[in-house]
C-alpha positions in Angstrom: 386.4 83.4 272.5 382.9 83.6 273.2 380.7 85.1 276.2 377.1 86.1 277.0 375.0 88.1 279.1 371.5 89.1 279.2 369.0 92.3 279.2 365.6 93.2 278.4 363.9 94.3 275.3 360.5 96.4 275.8 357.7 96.4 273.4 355.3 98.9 275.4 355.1 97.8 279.2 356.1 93.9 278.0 359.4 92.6 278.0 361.3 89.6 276.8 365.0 88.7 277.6 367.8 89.2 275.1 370.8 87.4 275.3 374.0 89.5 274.5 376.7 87.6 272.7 380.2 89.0 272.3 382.6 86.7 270.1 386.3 87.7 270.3 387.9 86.4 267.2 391.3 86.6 264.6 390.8 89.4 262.1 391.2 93.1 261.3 390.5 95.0 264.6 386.5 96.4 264.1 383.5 96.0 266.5 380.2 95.1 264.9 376.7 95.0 266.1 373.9 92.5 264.7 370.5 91.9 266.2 368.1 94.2 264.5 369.9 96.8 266.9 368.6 100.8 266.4 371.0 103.7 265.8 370.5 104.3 269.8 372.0 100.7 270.3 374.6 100.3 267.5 376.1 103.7 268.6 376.8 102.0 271.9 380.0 100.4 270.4 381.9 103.5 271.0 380.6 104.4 274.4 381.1 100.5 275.1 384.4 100.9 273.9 385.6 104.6 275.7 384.1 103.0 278.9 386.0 100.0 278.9 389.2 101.5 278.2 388.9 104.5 280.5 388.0 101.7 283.2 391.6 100.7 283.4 391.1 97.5 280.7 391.9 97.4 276.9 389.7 96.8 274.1 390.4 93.4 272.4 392.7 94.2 268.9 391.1 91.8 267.2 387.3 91.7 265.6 384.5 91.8 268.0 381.1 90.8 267.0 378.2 91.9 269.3 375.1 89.6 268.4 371.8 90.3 270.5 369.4 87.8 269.9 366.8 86.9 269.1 367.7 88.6 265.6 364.2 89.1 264.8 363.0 91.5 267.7 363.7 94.9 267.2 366.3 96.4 269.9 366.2 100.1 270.7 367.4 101.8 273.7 370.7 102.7 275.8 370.4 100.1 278.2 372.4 97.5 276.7 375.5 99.1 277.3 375.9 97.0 280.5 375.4 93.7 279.1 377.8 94.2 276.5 380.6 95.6 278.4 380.2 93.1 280.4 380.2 90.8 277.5 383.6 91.8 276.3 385.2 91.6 279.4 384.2 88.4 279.6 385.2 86.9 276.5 388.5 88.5 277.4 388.7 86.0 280.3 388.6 89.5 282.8 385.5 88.6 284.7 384.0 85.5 285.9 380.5 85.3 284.5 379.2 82.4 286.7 377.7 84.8 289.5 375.8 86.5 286.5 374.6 83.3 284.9 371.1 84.2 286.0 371.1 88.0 286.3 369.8 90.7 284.0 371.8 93.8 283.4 370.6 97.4 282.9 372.2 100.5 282.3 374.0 103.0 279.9 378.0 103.8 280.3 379.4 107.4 280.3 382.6 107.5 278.6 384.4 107.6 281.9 383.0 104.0 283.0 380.0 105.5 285.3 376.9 104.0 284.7 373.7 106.4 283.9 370.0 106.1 284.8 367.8 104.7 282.3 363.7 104.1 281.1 361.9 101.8 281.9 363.4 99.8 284.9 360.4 99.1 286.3 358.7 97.0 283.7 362.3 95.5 282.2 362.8 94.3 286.1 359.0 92.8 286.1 359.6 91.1 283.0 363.1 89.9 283.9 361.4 88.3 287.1 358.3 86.8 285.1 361.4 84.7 283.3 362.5 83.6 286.0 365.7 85.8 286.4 367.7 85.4 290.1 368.4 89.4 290.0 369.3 92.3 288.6 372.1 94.8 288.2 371.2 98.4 287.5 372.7 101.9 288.0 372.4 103.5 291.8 369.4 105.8 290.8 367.6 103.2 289.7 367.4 101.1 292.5 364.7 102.0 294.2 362.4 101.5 291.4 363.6 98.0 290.5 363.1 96.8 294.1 359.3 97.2 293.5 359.1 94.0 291.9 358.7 91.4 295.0 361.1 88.1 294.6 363.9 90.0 292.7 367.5 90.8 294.5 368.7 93.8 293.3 372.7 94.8 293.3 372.6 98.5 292.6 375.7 99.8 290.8 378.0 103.0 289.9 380.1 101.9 287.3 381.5 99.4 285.5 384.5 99.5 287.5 382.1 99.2 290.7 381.1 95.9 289.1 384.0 94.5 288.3 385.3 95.1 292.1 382.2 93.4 293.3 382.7 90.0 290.7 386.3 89.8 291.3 386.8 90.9 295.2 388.2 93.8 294.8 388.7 96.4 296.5 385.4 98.9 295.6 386.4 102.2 293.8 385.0 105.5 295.0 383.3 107.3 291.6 381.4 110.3 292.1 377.5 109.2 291.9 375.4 110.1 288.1 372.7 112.3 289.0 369.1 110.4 288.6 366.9 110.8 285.5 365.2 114.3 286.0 361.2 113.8 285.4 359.1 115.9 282.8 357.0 118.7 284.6 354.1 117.8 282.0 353.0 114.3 284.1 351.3 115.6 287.4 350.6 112.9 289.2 350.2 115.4 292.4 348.8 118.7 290.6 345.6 118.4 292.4 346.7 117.8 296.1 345.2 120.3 298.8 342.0 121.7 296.0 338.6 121.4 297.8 335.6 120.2 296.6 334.2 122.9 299.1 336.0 125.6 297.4 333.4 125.2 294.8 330.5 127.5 295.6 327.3 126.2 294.7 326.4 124.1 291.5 325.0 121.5 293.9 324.3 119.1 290.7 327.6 119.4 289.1 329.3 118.5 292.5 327.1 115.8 292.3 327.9 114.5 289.4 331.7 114.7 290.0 330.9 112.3 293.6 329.0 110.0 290.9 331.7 109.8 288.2 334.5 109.3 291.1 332.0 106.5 293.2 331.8 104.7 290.1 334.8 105.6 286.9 332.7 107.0 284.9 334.0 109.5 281.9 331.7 112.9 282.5 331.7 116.4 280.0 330.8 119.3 281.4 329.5 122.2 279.4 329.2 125.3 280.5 330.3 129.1 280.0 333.9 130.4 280.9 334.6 131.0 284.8 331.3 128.5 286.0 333.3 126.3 287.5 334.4 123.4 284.7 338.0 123.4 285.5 337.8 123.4 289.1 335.4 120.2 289.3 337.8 118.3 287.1 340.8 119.5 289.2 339.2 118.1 292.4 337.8 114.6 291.2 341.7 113.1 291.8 341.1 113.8 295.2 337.8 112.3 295.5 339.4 109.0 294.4 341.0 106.5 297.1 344.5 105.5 296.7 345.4 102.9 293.7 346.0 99.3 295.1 349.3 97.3 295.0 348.8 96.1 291.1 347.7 99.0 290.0 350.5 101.3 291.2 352.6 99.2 289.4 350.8 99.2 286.5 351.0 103.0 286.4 354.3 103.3 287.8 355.8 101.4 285.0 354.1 103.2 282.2 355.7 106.4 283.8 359.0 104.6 284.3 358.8 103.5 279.7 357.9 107.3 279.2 360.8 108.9 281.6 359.1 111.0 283.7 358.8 108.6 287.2 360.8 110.8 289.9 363.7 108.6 291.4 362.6 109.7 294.8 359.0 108.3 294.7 359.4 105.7 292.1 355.9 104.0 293.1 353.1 106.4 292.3 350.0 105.9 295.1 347.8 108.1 294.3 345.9 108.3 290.7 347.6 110.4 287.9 346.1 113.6 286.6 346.8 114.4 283.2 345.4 118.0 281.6 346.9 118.3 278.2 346.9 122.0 276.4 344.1 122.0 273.3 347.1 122.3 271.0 348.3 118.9 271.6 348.9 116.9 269.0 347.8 113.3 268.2 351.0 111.7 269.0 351.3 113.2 272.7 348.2 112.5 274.1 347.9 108.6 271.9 351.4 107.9 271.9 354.5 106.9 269.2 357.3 109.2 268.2 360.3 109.1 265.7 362.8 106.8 267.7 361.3 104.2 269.6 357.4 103.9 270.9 356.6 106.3 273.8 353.0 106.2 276.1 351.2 109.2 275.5 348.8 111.2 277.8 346.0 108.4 277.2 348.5 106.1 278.8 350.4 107.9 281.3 346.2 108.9 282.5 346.0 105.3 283.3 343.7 104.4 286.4 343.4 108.0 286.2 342.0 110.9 285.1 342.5 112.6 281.7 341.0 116.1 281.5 340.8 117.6 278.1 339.7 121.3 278.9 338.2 123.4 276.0 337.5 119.6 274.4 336.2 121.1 270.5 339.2 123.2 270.3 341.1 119.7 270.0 342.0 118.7 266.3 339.1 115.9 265.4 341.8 113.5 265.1 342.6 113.4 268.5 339.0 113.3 269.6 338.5 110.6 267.2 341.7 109.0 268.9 339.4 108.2 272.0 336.9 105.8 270.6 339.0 102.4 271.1 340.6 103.3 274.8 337.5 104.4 276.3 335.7 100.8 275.2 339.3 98.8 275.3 341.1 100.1 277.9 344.3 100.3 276.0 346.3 102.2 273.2 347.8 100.0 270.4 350.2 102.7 268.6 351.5 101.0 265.5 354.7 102.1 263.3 356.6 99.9 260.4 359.3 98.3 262.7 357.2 98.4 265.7 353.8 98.3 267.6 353.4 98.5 271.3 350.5 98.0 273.3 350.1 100.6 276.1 347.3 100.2 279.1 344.8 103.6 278.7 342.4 102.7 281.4 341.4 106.3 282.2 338.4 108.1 283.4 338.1 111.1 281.1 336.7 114.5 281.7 335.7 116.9 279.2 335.2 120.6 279.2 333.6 122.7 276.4 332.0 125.7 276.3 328.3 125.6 274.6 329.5 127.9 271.7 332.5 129.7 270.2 332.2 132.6 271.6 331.7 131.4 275.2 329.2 133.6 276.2 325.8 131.5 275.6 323.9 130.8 278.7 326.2 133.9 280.6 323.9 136.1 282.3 326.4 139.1 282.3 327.9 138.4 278.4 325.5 138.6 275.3 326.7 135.1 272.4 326.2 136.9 269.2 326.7 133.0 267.5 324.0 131.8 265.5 322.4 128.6 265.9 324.4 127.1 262.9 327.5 128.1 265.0 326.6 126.6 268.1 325.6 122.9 266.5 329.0 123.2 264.4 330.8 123.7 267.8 329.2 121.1 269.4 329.5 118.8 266.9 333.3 119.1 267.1 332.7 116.5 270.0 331.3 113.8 267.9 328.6 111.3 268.6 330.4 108.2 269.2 332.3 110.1 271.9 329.3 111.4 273.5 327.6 108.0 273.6 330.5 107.0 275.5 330.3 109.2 277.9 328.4 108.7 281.1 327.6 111.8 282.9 326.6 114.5 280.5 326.0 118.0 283.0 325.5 121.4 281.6 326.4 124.7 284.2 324.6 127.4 284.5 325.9 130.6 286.5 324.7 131.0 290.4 322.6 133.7 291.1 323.8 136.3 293.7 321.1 135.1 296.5 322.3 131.0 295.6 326.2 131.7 296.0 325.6 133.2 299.1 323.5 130.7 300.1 326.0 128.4 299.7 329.3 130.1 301.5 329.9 127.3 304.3 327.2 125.0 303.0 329.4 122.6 300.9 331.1 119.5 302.0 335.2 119.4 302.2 336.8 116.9 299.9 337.6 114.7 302.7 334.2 114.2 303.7 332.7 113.0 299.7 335.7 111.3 299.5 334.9 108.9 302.4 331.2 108.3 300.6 333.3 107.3 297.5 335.5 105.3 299.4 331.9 102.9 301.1 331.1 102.9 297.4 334.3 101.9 295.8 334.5 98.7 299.0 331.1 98.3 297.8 332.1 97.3 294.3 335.1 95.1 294.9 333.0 93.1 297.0 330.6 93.0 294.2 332.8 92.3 291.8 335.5 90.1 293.8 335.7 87.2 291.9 335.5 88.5 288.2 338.0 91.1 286.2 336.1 94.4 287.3 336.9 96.5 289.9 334.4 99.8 288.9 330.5 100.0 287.8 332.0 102.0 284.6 333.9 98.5 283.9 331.2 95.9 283.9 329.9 95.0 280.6 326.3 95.7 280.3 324.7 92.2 279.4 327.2 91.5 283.0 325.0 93.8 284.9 321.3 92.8 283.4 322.4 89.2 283.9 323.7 88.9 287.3 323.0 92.3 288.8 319.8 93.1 287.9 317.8 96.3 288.8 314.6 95.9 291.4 311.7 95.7 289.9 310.7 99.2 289.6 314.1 100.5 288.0 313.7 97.5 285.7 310.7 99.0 284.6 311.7 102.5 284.4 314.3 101.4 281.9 312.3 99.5 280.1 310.0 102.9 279.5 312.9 105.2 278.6 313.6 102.6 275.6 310.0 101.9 274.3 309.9 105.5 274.2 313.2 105.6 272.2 314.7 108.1 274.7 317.6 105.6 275.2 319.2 102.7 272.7 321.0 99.9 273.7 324.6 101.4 274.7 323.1 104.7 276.1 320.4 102.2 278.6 324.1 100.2 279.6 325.2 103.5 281.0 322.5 103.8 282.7 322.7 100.9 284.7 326.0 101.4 285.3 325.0 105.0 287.0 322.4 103.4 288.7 324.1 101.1 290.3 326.3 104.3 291.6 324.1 106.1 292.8 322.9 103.0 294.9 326.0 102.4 296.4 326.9 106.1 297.6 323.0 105.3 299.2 323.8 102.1 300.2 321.2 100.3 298.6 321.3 96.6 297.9 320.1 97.1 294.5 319.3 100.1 292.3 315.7 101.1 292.8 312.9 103.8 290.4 315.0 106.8 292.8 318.3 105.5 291.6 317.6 105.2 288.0 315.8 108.8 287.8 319.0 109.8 289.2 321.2 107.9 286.6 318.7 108.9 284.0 319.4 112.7 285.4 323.0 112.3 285.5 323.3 111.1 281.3 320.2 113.7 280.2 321.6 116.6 281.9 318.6 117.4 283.8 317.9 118.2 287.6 318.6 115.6 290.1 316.6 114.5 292.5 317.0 116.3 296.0 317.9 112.9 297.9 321.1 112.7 297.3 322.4 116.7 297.8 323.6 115.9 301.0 326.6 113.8 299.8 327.6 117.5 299.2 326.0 119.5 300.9 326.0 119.8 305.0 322.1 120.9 305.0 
């Protein structure tokens, strides 16, 4: 006899349904697996089996073939145990299987018949209900984050003897709940709640150029000596950023969900992630991939983020390197010989360096004892490419004694900038309504000169900086993009001379104009 279920099969954040066929036929008693199926998923014959049993129903005696098709997708993962238990019972003529004609099942089985959390609910449950799925069945702690997807009934379960109570009528048994899916304490989505822009004494520009880079997505590196001040601008942009909207929650909350580390409690994430990997990380934790199965790295999980890289030329080059095709993409394609999955990496980055090895150029209380050939080698660590692709380059100098306490009480709280960045950001999507982009950074350049162009006198001003060959043709994009800002945290119409001196500022790393300090600044 013959049965079938179905599940999901992920490759990245998309999924496609498998169909899991059990045939129950005369032979010597042996369970088989086919379907491309990974050591994760063929081992799930013996938990299958153990659960079944210990559920108060016997195994068939006879040989059981477990097909999951199609044959030529790869299958990894634990969540198939459902659908095949399921499976078997039903080719045993235990369970109806009408009521789960259109469902999609989810979830691994202990040995004792309960049924554990798994990855990636979240995007298996959107793809189940792009397919046109009725609903799904998954474990208890996973509930919560397959109800995100609108237009999907979900039946929340505890074990497999749960289920069969709920098919057949019975009476439902009373197992002792599997504890949820602990998250990893390296994804902190929330590491930056309650820091202070105004905690930040001074460095007027540098402030400035944070409120710029948040108004607008752009990537910014900050260079500077040890204790100026990098880290603690990069720790207070996530809070300078308004909440992520509906699609993009989802977006991020299922990447989190594929990688394992979205919290059961709070299984849609609200507020932009905030990723700050150690210098030692290697290529395959911040791009992504691993030994069994293809996992989002910190590119990914950064996603309508921010991804700070502090001490950024004490990162090997090839993760440097690594950054080239997400910062101009928007996504990570990690490719293996059974697999490749496509990950979203639609980050804002932030780097950190300091201008030399030792630290201590530009300190007025330390004396660098590098020679020149020791700084450009360091800075050269952060390749070209990169740079180009950055927006806001600032360099930070220390404060004087007189400056810092000139600016005790002076500087704006994070709640105040962040409602500038906010007007800007409304600014934008009303801009950009009826076209992909949501940010300035986003917008293709020939986009911008084509049906956003510059007044007159910024027009001009651009067109001076590249006679002069002080910009080429990406480097003069990025400078519109800043621009147009800077003209939105102003509220200008359109970005005027003042707002491209300030965008040429911003990329040059020279002063900015005294206009715009009181975004941070109270006088």
């Amino acid at each position: 006899m013959a049965s079938a279920t179905r599940s999901v099969a992920l490759d990245g954040l998309s999924g496609r349904l498998i169909e899991v066929e059990v045939d129950v036929s005369s032979g010597l008693p042996t369970t088989v697996v086919v379907g491309l199926a990974d050591t994760m998923v063929s081992e799930a014959r013996d938990r299958v089996r153990a659960a079944v049993v210990n559920s108060g129903t016997s195994w068939p005696d006879q040989r059981v073939t477990i097909n999951l098709a199609p044959s030529t997708l790869p299958k990894t993962g634990s969540h198939y145990d459902l659908a095949i238990a399921v499976a078997v019972l039903g080719a045993k003529d235990v369970l109806p299987l009408d009521a789960l004609r259109d469902a999609v099942l989810l979830g691994e089985l202990a040995l004792d018949g309960r049924l554990r959390a798994v990855r990636g609910v979240l995007p298996a449950a959107l793809a189940a209900a792009e397919a046109g799925a009725d609903h799904v069945v998954v474990p208890e702690s996973n509930v919560a984050e397959a109800a995100l997807v609108p237009g999907l009934r979900v039946v929340g379960v505890r074990s497999l003897r749960h289920l069969v109570a709920l098919l057949t009528g019975e009476d439902e048994p009373d197992d002792p709940p599997v504890p949820p899916l602990e998250p990893s304490r390296e994804t902190r989505w929330d590491a930056c709640a309650g820091l202070d822009l105004a905690d930040v004494a001074g460095q007027d520009e540098s402030r400035l150029s944070v409120v710029v880079a948040a108004a607008g997505g752009h990537h910014l590196l900050m260079t500077g000596p040890p204790g100026i001040g990098k880290t603690m601008l990069a720790q207070r942009l996530p809070g300078l950023l308004p909440d992520l909207e509906r699609e993009q929650s989802l977006s991020v909350s299922a990447v989190h969900a594929v990688a394992g580390v979205l919290s059961a409690d709070e299984p849609l994430l609200v507020r932009p992630p905030f990723l700050d990997p150690h210098h030692t990380a290697s290529a395959v934790s911040i791009v992504g991939g691993g030994t069994r199965g293809v996992r989002p790295g910190a590119m990914s999980l950064a996603h309508h983020g921010v991804l700070f890289m502090d001490e950024a030329p004490e990162f090997a080059s090839n993760v440097l390197d690594a950054l080239r095709q997400p910062l101009e993409s928007g996504r990570v394609v990690v490719s293996r010989a059974a697999q490749t999955a496509v990950y979203p990496a639609r980050f804002q980055l932030v780097l950190a360096a300091n201008p030399c090895p030792c630290g201590r150029a530009g300190s007025t209380v330390d004396r660098c004892e590098c020679t020149p050939l020791m700084r450009r080698r360091y800075s050269d660590r952060i390749s070209g490419p990169i740079r180009d692709r950055i927006d806001i380059h600032r360099t930070l100098t220390a404060q004087s004694r007189p400056e810092l306490a000139g600016a005790l009480g002076d500087a704006r709280s994070t709640a105040e900038v962040a409602q500038h960045v906010a007007d800007a950001r409304v600014r934008q999507r009303r801009r950009y309504a009826d076209t992909p982009w949501r940010t300035n950074a986003d917008v293709p350049g020939a986009e911008l000169r084509r049906q956003w162009p510059l007044a007159d006198d910024g027009h001009a001003l651009v067109d001076a900086q590249l006679r002069a060959q002080r910009l080429n043709a990406r480097s003069a994009d990025r400078v519109l993009r800043l621009a147009w800002s800077v003209a939105d945290l102003l509220g200008h119409d359109r970005p005027d001379a003042s707002d491209v001196e300030a965008a040429l500022a911003l990329r040059g790393s020279l002063p900015l104009p005294g206009h715009l300090r009181p975004l941070v600044a109270s006088t």
